[in-house]
Backbone as CSV, one residue per row, in Angstrom:
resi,resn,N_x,N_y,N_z,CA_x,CA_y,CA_z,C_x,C_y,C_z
1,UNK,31.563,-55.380,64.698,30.764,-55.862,63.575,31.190,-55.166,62.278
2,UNK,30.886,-55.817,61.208,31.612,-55.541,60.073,30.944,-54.184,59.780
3,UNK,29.824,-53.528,59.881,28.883,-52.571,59.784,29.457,-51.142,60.208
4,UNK,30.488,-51.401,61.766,30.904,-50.569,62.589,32.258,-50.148,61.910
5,UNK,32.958,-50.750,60.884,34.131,-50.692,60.674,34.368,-49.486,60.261
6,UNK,33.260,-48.774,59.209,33.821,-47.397,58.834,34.270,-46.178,60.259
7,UNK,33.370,-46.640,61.107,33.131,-45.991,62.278,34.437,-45.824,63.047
8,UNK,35.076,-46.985,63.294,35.911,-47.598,63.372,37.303,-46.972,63.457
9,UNK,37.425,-46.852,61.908,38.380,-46.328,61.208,38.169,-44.657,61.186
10,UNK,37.625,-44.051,60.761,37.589,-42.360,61.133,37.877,-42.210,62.575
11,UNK,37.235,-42.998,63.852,37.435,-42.645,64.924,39.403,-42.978,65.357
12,UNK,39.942,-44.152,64.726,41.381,-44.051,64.349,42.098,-42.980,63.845
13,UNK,41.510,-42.848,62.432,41.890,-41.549,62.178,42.067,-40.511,62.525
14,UNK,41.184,-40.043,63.444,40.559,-38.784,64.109,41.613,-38.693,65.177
15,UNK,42.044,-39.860,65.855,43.146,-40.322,66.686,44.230,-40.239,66.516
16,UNK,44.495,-39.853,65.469,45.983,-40.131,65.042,46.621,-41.606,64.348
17,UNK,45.896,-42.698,65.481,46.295,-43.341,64.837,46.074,-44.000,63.187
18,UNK,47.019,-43.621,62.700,47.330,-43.791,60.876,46.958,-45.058,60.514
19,UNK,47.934,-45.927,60.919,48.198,-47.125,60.739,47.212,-48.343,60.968
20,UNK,47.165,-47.995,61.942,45.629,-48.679,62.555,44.213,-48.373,61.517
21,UNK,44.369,-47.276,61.304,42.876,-46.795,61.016,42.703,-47.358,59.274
22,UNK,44.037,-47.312,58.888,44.361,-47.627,57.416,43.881,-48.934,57.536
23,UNK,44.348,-49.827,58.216,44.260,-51.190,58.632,42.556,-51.686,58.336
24,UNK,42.241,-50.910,59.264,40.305,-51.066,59.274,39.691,-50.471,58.048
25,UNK,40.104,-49.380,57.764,39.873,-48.952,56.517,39.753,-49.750,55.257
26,UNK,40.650,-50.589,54.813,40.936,-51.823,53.886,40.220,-52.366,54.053
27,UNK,39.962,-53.041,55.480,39.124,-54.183,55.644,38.042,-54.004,55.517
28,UNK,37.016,-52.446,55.702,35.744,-52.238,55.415,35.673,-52.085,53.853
29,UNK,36.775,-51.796,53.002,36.553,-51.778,51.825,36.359,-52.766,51.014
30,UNK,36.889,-53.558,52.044,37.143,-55.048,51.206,35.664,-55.944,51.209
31,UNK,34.859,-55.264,52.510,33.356,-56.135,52.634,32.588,-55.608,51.793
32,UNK,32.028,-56.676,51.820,30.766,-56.685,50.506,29.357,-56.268,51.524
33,UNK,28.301,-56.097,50.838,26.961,-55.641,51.467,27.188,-54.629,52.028
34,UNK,27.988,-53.465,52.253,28.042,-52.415,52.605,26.983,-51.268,52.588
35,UNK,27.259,-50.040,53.000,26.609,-49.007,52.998,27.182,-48.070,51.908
36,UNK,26.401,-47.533,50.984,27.124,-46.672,50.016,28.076,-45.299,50.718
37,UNK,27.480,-44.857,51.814,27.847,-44.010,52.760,28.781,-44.229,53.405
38,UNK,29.026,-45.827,54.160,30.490,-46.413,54.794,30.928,-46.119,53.782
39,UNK,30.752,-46.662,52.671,31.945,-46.587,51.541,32.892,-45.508,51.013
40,UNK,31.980,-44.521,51.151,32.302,-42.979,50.785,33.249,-43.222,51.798
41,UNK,32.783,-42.763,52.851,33.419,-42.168,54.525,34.770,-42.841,54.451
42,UNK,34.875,-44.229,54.141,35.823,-45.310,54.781,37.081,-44.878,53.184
43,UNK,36.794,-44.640,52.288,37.394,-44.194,50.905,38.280,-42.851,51.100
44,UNK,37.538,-41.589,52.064,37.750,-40.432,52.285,39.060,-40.603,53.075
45,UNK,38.677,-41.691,54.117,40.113,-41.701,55.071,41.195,-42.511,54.483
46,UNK,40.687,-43.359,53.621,41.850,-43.868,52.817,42.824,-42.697,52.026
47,UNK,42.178,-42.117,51.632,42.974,-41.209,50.695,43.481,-39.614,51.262
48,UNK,42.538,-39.701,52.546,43.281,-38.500,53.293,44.759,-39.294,54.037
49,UNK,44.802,-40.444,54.492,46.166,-40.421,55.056,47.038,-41.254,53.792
50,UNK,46.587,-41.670,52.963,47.387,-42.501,52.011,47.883,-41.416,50.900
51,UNK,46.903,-40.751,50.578,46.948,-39.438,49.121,47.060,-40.441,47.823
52,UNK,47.750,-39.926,46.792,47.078,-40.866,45.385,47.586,-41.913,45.553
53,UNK,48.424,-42.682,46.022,48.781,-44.201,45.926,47.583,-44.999,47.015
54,UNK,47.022,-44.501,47.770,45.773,-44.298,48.316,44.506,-44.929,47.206
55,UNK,44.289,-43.556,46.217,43.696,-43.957,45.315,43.488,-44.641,44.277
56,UNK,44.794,-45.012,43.763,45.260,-46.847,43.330,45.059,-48.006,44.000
57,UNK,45.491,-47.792,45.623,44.960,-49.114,45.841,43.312,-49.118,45.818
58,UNK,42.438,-48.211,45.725,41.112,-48.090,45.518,41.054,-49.260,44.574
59,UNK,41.960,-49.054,43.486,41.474,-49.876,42.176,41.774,-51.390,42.592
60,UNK,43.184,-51.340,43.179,43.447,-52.614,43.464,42.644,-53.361,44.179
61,UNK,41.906,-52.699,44.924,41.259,-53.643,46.338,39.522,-53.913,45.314
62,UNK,38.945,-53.303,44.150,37.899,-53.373,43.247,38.357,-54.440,42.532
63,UNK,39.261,-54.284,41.871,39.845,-55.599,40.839,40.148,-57.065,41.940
64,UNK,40.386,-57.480,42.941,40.588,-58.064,43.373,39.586,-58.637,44.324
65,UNK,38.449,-57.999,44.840,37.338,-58.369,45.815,35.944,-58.874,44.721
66,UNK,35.556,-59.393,43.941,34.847,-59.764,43.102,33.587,-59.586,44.190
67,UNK,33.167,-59.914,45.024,32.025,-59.927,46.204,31.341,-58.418,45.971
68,UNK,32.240,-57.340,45.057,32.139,-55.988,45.826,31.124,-55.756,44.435
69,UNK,31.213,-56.699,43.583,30.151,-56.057,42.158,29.183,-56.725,42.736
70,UNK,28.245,-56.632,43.639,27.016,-57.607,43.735,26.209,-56.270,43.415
71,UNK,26.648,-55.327,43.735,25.495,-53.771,43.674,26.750,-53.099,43.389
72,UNK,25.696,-51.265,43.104,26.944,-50.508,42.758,26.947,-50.095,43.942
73,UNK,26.969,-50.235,45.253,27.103,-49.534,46.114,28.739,-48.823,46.298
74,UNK,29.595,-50.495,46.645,31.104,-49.895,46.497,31.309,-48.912,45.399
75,UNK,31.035,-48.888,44.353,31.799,-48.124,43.554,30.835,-46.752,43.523
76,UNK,30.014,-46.832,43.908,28.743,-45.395,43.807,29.669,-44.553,45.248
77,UNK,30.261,-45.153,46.477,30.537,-44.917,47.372,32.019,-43.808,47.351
78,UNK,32.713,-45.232,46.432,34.470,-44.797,46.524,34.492,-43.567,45.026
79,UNK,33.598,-43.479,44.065,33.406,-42.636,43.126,33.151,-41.313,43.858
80,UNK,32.580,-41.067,44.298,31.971,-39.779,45.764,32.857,-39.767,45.367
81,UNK,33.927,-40.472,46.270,35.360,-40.157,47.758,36.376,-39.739,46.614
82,UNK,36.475,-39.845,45.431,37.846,-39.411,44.645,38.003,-37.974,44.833
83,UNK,39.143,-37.535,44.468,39.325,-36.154,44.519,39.182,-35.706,43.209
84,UNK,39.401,-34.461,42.668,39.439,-33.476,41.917,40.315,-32.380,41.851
85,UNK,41.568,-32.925,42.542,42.697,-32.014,42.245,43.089,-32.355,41.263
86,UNK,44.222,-31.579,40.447,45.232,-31.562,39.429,46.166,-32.029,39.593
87,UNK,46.752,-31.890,41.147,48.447,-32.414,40.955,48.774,-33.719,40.337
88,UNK,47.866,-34.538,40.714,48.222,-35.825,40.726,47.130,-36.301,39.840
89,UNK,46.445,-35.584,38.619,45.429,-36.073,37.800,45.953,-37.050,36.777
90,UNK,47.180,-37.071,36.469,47.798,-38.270,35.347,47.397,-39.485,35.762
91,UNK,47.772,-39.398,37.171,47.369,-40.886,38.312,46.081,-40.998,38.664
92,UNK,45.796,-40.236,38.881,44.218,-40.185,39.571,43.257,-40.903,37.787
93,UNK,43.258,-40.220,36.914,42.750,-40.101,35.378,42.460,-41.859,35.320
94,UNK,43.155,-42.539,35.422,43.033,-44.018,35.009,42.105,-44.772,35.882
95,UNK,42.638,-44.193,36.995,41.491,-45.001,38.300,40.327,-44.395,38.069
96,UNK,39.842,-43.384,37.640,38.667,-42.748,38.013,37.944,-43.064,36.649
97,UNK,38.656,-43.192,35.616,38.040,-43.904,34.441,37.432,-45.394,34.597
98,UNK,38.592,-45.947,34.973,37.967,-47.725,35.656,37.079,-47.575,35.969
99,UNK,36.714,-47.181,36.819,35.427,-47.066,38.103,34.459,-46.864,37.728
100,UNK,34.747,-45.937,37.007,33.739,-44.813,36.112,33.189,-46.508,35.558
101,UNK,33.434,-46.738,34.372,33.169,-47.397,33.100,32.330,-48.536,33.515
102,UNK,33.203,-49.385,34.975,32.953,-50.746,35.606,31.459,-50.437,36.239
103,UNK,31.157,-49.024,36.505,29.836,-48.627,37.495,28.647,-48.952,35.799
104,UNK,29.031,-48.344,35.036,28.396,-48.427,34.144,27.888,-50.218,33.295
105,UNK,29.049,-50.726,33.416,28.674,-51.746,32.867,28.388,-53.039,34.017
106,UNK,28.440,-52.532,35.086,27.701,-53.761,35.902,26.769,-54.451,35.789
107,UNK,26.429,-55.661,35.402,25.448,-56.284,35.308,23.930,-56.370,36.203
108,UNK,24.846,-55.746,37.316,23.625,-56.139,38.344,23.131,-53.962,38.835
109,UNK,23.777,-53.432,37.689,23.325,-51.883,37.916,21.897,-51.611,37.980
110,UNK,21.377,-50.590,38.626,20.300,-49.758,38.401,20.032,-48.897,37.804
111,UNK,19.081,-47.758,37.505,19.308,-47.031,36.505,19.936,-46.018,37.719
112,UNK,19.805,-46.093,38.767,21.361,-44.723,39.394,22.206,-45.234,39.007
113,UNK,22.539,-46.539,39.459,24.254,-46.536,39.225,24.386,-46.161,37.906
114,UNK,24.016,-46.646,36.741,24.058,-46.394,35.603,24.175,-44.959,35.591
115,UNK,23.310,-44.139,35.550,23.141,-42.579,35.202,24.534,-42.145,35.934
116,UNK,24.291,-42.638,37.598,25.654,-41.859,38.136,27.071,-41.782,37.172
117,UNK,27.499,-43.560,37.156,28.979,-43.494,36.240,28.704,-43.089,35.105
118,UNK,27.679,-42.570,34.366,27.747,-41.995,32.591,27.813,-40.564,33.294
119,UNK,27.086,-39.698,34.429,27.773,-38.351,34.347,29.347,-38.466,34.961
120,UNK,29.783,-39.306,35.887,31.171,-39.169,36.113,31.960,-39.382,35.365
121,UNK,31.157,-39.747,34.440,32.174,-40.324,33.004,31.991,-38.812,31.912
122,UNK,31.155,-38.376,31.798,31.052,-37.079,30.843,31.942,-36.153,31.826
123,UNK,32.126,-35.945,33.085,32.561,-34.738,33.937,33.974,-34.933,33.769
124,UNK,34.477,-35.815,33.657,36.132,-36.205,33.682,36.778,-36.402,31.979
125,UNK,35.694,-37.210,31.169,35.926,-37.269,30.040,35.612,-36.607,28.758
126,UNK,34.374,-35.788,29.453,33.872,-35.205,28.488,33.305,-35.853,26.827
127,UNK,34.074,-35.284,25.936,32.815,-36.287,24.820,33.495,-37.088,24.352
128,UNK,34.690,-37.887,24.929,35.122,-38.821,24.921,34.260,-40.264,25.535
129,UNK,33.639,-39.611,26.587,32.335,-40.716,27.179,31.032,-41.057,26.182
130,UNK,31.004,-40.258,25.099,29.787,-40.360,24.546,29.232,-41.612,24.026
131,UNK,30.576,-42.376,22.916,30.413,-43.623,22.543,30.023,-44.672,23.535
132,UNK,30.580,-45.082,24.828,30.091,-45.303,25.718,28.532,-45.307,26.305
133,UNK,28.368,-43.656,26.839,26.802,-43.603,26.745,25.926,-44.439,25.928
134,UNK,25.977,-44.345,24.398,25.721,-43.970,23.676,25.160,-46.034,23.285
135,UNK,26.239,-46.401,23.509,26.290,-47.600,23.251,25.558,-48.206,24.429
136,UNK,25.388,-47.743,25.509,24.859,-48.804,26.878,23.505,-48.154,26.226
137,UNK,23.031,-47.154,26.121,21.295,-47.056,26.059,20.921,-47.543,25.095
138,UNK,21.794,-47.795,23.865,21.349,-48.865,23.045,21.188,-49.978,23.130
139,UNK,22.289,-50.601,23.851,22.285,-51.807,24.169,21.331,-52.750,25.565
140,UNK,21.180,-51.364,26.127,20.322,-51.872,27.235,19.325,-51.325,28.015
141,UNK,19.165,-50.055,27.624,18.668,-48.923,27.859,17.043,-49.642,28.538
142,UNK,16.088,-50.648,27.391,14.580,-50.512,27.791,14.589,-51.620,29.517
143,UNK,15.538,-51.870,29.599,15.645,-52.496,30.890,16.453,-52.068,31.996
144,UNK,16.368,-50.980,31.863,17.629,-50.344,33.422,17.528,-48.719,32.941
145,UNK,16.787,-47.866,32.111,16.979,-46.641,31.657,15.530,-46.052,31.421
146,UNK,15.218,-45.008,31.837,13.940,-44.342,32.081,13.992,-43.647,30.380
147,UNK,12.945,-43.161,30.106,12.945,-42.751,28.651,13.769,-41.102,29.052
148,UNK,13.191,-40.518,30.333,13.791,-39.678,30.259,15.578,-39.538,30.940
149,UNK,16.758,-40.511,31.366,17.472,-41.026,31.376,18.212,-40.939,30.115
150,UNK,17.673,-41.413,29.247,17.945,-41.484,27.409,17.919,-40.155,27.151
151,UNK,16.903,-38.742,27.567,17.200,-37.511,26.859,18.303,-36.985,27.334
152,UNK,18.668,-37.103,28.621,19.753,-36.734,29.161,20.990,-37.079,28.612
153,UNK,21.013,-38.237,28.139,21.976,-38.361,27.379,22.696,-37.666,26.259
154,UNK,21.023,-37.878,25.107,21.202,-37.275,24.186,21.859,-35.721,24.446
155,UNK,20.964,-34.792,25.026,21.523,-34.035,25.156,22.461,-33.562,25.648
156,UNK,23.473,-34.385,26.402,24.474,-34.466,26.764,25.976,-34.686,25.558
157,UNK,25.489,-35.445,24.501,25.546,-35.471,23.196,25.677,-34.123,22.306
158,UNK,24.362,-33.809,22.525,24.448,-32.427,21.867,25.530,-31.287,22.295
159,UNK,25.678,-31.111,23.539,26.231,-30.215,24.348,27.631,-30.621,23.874
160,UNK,28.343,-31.888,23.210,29.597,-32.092,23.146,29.442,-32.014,21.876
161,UNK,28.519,-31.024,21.037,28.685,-31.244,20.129,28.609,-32.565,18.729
162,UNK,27.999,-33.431,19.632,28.010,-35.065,18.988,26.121,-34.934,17.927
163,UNK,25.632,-34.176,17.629,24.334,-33.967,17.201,23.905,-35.792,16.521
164,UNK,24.872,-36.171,15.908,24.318,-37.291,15.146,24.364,-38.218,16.436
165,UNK,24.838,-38.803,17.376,24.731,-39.223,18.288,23.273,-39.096,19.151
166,UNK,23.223,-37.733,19.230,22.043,-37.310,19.965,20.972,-38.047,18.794
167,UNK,21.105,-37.778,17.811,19.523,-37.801,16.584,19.765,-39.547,16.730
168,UNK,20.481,-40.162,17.122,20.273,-42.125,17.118,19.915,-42.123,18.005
169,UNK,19.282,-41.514,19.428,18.928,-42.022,20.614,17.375,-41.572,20.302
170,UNK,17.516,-40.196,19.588,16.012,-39.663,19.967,15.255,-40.734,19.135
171,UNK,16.107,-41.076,17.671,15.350,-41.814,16.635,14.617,-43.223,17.377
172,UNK,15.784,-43.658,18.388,15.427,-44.915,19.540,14.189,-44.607,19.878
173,UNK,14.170,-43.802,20.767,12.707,-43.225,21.664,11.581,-43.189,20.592
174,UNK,11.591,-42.278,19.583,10.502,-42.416,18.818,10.194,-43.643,18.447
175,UNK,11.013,-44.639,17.343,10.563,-46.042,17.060,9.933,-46.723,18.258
176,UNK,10.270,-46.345,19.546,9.056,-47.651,20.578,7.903,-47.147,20.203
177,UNK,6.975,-48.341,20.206,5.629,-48.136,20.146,4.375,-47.636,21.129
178,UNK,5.685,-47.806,22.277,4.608,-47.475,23.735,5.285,-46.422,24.435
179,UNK,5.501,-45.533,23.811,6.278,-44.313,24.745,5.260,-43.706,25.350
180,UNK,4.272,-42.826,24.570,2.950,-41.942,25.079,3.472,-40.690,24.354
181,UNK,2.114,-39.998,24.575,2.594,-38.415,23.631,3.653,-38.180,24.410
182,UNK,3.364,-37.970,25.312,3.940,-36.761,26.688,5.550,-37.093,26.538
183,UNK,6.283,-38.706,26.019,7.530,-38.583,25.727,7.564,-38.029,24.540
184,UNK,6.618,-38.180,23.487,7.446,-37.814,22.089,7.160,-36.234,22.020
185,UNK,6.332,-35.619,22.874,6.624,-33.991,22.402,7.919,-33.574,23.622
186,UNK,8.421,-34.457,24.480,9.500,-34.078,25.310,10.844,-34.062,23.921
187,UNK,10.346,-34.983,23.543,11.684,-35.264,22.656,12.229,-34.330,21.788
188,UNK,10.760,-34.224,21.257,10.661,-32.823,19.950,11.193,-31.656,20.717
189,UNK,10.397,-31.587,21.865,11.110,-29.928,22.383,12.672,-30.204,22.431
190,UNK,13.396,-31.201,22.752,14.664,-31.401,22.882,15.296,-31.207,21.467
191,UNK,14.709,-31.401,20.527,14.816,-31.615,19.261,14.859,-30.195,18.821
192,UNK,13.933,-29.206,18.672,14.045,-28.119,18.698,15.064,-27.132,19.473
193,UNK,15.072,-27.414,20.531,15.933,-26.670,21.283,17.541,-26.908,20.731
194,UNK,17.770,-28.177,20.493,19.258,-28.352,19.961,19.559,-27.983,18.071
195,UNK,18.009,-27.250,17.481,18.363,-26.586,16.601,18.454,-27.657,15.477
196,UNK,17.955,-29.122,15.522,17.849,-30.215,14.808,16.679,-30.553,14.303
197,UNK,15.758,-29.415,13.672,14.131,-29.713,13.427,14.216,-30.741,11.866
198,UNK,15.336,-30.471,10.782,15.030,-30.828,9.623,15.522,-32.266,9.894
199,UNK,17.159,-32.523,10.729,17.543,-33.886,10.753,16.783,-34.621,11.421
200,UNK,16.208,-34.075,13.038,14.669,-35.059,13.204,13.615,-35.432,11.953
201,UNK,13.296,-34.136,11.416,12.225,-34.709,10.112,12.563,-36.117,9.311
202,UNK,13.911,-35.690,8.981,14.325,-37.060,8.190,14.351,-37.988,9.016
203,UNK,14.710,-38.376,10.012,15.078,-39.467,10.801,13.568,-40.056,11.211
204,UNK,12.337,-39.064,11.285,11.092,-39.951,11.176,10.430,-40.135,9.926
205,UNK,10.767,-39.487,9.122,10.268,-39.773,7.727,11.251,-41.378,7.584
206,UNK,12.249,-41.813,7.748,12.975,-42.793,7.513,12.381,-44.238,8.385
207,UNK,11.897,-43.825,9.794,10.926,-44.733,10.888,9.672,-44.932,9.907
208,UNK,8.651,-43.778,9.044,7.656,-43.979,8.149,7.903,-45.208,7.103
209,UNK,9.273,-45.446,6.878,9.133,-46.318,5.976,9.214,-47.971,5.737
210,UNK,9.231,-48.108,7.472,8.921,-49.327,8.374,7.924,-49.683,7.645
211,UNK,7.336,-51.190,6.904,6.311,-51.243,6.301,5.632,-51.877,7.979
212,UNK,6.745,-52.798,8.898,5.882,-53.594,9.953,5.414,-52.749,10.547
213,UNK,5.388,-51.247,11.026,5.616,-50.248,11.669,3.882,-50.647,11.871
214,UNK,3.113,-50.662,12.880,1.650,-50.684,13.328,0.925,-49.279,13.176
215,UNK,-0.059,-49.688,13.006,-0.882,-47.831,12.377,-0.982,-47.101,13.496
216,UNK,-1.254,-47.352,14.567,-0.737,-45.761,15.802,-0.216,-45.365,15.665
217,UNK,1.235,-46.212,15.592,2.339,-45.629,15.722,2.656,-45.058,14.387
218,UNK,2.249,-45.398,13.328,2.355,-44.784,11.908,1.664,-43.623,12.115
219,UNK,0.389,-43.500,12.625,-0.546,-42.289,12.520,0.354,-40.999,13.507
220,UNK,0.721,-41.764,14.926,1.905,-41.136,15.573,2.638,-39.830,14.925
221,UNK,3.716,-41.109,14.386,4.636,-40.360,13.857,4.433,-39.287,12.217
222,UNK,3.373,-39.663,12.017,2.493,-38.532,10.923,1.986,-37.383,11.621
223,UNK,2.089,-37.450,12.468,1.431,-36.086,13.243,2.623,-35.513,13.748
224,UNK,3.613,-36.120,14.529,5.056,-35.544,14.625,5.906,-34.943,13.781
225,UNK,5.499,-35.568,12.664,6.687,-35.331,11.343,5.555,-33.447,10.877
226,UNK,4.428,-33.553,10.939,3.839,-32.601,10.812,3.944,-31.431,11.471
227,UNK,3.992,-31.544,12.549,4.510,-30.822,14.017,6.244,-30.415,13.635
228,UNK,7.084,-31.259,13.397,8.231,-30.919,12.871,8.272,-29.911,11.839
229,UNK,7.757,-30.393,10.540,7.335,-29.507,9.192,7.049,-27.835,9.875
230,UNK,6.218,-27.804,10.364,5.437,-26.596,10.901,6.500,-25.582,11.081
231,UNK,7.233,-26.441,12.156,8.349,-25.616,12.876,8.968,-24.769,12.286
232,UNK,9.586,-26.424,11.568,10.464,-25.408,10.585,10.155,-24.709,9.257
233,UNK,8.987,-24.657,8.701,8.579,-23.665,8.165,8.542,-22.413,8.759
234,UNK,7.658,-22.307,10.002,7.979,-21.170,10.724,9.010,-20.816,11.668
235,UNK,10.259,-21.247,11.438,11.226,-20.737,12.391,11.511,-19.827,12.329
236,UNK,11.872,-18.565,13.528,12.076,-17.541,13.283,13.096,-17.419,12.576
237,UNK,13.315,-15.962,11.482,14.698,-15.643,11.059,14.886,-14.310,11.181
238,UNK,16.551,-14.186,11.009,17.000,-12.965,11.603,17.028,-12.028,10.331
239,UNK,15.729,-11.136,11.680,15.807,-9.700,10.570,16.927,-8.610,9.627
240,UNK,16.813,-8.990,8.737,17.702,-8.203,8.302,17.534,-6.800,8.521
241,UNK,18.814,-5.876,8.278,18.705,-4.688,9.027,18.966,-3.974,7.924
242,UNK,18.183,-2.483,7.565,18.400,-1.796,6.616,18.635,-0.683,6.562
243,UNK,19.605,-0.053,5.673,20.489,0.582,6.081,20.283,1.784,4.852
């Protein structure tokens, strides 16, 4: 049964036999409705007896099985199974980007698959992934992305140094009208912590000037922008030392 195939194939493997096991191997990669777990497993033995041309045909057998985007399972699976050596990272770099990007923009993603390929995409690319990020939670974020999903980002942003990046997502989160406190003082602490109290200020003083903007959410963000003010009036500063 098509189910048994990963099984299948490691127990080939395990055997010696190569050829064979490669054989079954393909063919479980190639089925659709899988197990994210076959997928891993059945990926692992691909690339333990194949090595990086192994991990090309990964790509080849994705680009060519259209059945395999119904979920992210395949690619949540064979993403696991890549390696993380160096020798062969020139080769490896392109496939693992594909994958990466394709997990992300699947139509039929969840917010794992999603979250998964944006960190495999920051871990390999670093803040080269950001625009990316950056652009899917905009673009699609209130339907497949948890509010807190979006801080992760941001601050993922921050951490690469991208601050204005980070301050367009948080500015996102604040403008909904139905977040609840409990997201917008998450935000602020994020806000604070990345050392951005005055460019948040502006960026809700700029949401204040929404005339459609509804009075909660006006009264809201008057109490935030206040809460901001505070801060940074009282932020600590470094004592000078006298001598």
């Amino acid at each position: 049964m098509a189910e048994d195939r990963p099984d299948v194939a490691e127990a080939l493997s395990d055997a010696g036999a190569r050829d064979e096991a490669d054989e079954v191997a393909e063919l479980a990669l190639r089925t659709p409705n899988g197990y994210q777990r076959g997928y891993e497993n059945t990926a692992r033995i691909f690339i333990k007896n194949q090595g990086i041309t192994g991990v090309e045909q990964l790509l080849e057998i994705w680009r060519s099985t259209p059945l395999l985007a119904q979920d992210g399972r395949w690619l949540r699976g064979v993403i696991a199974a890549l390696p993380t050596c160096q020798e062969h990272w020139e080769r490896l770099l392109p496939v693992a980007r594909e994958l990466g990007r394709a997990l992300v923009a699947l139509p039929t993603a969840d917010s794992t698959s999603a979250m998964s390929g944006l960190r495999f995409l920051f871990d390999i690319e670093g803040a080269d992934a950001v625009p990316l990020a950056v652009d899917s939670a905009l673009r699609r974020s209130w339907s497949w992305l948890s509010w807190k999903d979006i801080r992760e980002i941001a601050s993922e942003c921050v951490a690469f140094g991208r601050l204005e990046d980070a301050i367009t997502l948080w500015r996102q989160i604040l403008s909904q009208p139905h977040t609840g406190p409990g997201i917008d003082l998450d935000v602020l602490e994020d806000i604070e912590a990345a050392g951005a109290t005055a460019e948040a200020a502006a960026c809700v003083m700029a949401l204040l000037d929404d005339k459609t903007l509804h009075a909660p959410r006006r009264l809201r963000l008057r109490q935030l922008l206040a809460w901001l003010e505070e801060g940074e009036r009282y932020a600590p500063m470094t004592p000078s030392v006298s001598t």
